[in-house]
N, C-alpha and C positions, 0 to 999 in steps of 0.2 A: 152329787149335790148341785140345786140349781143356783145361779147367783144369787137369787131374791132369800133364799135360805141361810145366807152365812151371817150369822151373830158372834162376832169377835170374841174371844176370852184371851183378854189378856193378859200374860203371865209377868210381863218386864216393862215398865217402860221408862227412861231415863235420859240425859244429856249428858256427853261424855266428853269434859273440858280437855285441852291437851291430850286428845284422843291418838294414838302411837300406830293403831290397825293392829293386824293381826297376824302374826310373821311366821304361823306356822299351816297349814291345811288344816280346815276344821269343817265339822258336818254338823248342820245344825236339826233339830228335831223336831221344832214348830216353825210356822213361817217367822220369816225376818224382816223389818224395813227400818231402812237405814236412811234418815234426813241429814245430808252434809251442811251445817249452819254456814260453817266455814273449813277451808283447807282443799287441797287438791292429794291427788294420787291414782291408782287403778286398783281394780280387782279383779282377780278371777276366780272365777264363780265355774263350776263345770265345763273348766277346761277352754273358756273363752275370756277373755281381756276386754274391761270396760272402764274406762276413765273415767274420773270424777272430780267432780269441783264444786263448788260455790251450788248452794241449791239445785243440787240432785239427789234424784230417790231413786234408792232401789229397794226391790221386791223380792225376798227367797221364798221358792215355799219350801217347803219342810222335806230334809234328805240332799238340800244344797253342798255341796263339794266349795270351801271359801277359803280364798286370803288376800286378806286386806296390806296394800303397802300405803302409807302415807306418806307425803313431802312433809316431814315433822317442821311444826313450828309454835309458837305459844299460841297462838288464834285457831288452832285446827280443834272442830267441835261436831260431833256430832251425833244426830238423836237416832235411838236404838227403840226398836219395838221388836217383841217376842211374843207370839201368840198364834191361838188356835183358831181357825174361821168358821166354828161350832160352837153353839152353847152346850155341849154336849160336856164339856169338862168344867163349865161354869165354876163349881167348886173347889177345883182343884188351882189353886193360887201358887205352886210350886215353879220355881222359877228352873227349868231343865239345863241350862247352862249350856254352852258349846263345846264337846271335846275335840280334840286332835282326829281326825279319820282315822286312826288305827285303833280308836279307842272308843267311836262309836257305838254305842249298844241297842242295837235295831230294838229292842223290846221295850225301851222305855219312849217310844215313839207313839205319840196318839194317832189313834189309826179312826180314821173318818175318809170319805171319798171328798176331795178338792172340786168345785167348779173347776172346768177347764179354764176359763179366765185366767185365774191364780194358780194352775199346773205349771207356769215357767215365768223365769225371771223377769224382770218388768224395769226397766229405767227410762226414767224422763228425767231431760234437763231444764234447768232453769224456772223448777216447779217450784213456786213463791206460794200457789194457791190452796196448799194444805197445811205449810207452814202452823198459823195461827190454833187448826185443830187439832195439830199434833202438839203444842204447845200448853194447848189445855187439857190432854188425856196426860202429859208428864206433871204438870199443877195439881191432878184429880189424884193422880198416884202419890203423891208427896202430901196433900189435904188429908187426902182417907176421909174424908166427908161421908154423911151416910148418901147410901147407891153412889157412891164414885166409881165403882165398876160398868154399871149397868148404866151410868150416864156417859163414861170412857168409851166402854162399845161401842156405844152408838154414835159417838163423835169420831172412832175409826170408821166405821162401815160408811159414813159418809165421806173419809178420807179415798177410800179403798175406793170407793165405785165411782170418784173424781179421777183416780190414778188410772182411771179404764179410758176414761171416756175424754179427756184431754188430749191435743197433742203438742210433739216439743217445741213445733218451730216456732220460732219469733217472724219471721216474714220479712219484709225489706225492712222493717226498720230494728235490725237485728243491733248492727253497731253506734244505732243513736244510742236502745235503750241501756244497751252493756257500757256505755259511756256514763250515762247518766247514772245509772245504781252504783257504777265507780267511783263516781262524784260525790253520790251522797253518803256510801260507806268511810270513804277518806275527811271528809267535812264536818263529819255529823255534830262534832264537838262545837260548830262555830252556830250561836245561838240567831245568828242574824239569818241560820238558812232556809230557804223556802222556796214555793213554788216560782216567787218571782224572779229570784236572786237565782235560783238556777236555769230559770228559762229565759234571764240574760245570758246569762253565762254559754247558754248556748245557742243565743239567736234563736228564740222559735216564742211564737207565741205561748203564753204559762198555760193558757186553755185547752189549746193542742197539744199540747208537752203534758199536762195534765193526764188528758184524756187516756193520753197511748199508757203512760205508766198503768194506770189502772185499769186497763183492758190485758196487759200483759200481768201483775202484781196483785190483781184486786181488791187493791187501795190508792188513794189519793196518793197525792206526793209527799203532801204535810203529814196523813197516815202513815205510810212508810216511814218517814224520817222519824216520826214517833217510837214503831217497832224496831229499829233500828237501833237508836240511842239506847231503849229499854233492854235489850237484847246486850249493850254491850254493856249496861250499870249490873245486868246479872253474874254478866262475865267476872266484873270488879269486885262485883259483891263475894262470889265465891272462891276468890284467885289472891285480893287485895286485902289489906289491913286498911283501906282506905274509908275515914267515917261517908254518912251519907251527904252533910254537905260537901266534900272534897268531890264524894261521884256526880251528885248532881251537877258539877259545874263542870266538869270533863267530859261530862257527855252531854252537853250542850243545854240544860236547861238554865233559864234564867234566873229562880227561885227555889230554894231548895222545898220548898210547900208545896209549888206546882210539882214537882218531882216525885214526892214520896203521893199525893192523890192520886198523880194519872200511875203511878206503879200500883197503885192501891188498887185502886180503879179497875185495871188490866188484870192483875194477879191474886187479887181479894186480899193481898196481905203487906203490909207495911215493907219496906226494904229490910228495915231490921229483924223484922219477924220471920221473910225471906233467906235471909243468912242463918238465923239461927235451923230453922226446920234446914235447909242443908247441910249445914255442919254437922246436924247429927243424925243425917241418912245413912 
């Protein structure tokens, strides 16, 4: 298969709060990509050792050797996708699961020929910039909206062929920028923060300081702190008994109105409406 041929079918896709890893060898059957929101630890994958942290992705394709260890801790989160890089099984919505490698059963394995691209595994760090449309292929799967398949796919296949053509490094200004997403993860609750208050905070012009976040992140700084915040009210949403005025003011919005529109906004669906379609996934 050439790359311009692969139409995503995907079987899985979810976010996995207080996510534990996987403590045993496992072989998975379709491809895998795994977005860390949050937490550290390593994996090995075929016999080789790859660290993970904060915004990495990685890539299995299908017949991957896995085990996940994570530094457990309540903020360790991360998104799982399972799927085929064919529309050849379009139909089939069955979610293959991961057994133990002893337990493996080569015949329930969809058999299609892989672009070479996605024949071996793939990690990039510090990848911010597919974030968002992985974000809305797990919304699409939770909606069921009509074509939320067929609108998923094609929000991965442009995830997929970003994950090619990227690379990791941040460049010299490696430990401004990991200072600064520091800053704004640790802060997000303080409703006064912003482009300018943090590009005092670290001497640089907010222009300059601007610009770099959103050439590394692919959003502004005020964007970031937005997905950020929203990112952590989800957390609360699905973790906390806490109502939405309590979240909105812990995660730094001023108004609990402005809080539930731009969640509205972002997610099509009220906080509360948020909570309930999760609790009964």
């Amino acid at each position: 298969m050439e790359i311009y041929n692969i139409n995503p079918n995907i079987r899985y896709a979810r976010e996995h709060n207080n996510f534990k890893g996987v403590p045993y060898i496992s072989k998975c059957y379709d491809c895998r990509l795994f977005y860390i929101c949050s937490g550290r630890g390593y994996v090995v994958a075929n016999g080789k050792k790859y660290n993970f942290a904060d915004n990495h992705v990685l890539f299995f394709p299908p017949q991957t050797e896995y085990r996940f260890t994570v530094e457990y801790d309540d903020t360790t989160s991360v998104q799982v996708f399972n799927f085929d890089l064919t529309d050849k099984y379009f139909g089939d919505t069955k979610h293959l699961g991961t057994p133990p490698k002893e337990k493996f059963d080569k015949a329930l394995a969809p058999l299609y020929e892989l672009p070479r691209e996605f024949n071996q595994i793939i990690v990039r760090e510090d990848f911010f910039k597919i974030n968002d449309s992985l974000n809305d292929c797990i919304e699409l799967f939770i909606a069921k909206t009509k074509y939320y398949k067929e609108i998923a796919s094609a929000i991965l296949k442009k995830a997929l062929l970003i994950l090619l053509i990227e690379e990791n490094s941040l460049g010299k200004n490696n430990k401004l920028i990991t200072a600064v997403m520091e800053y704004i993860n640790t802060n997000y609750s303080d409703v006064s923060l912003s482009n300018d208050t943090i590009a005092a905070h670290f001497n640089y012009h907010p222009y300059y300081l601007n610009k770099l976040i959103k050439n590394f992140t692919g959003k502004t700084i005020h964007q970031y702190i937005i997905f950020y915040r929203l990112r952590m009210a989800k957390d609360m949403l699905l973790t906390t008994d806490d109502d939405v005025n309590t979240i909105a003011w812990k995660v730094g919005f001023n108004s609990t109105s402005h809080f539930i529109n731009t969640f509205h906004r972002r997610f099509g669906r009220t906080p509360y409406e948020y909570r309930q379609a999760r609790s009964g996934y």
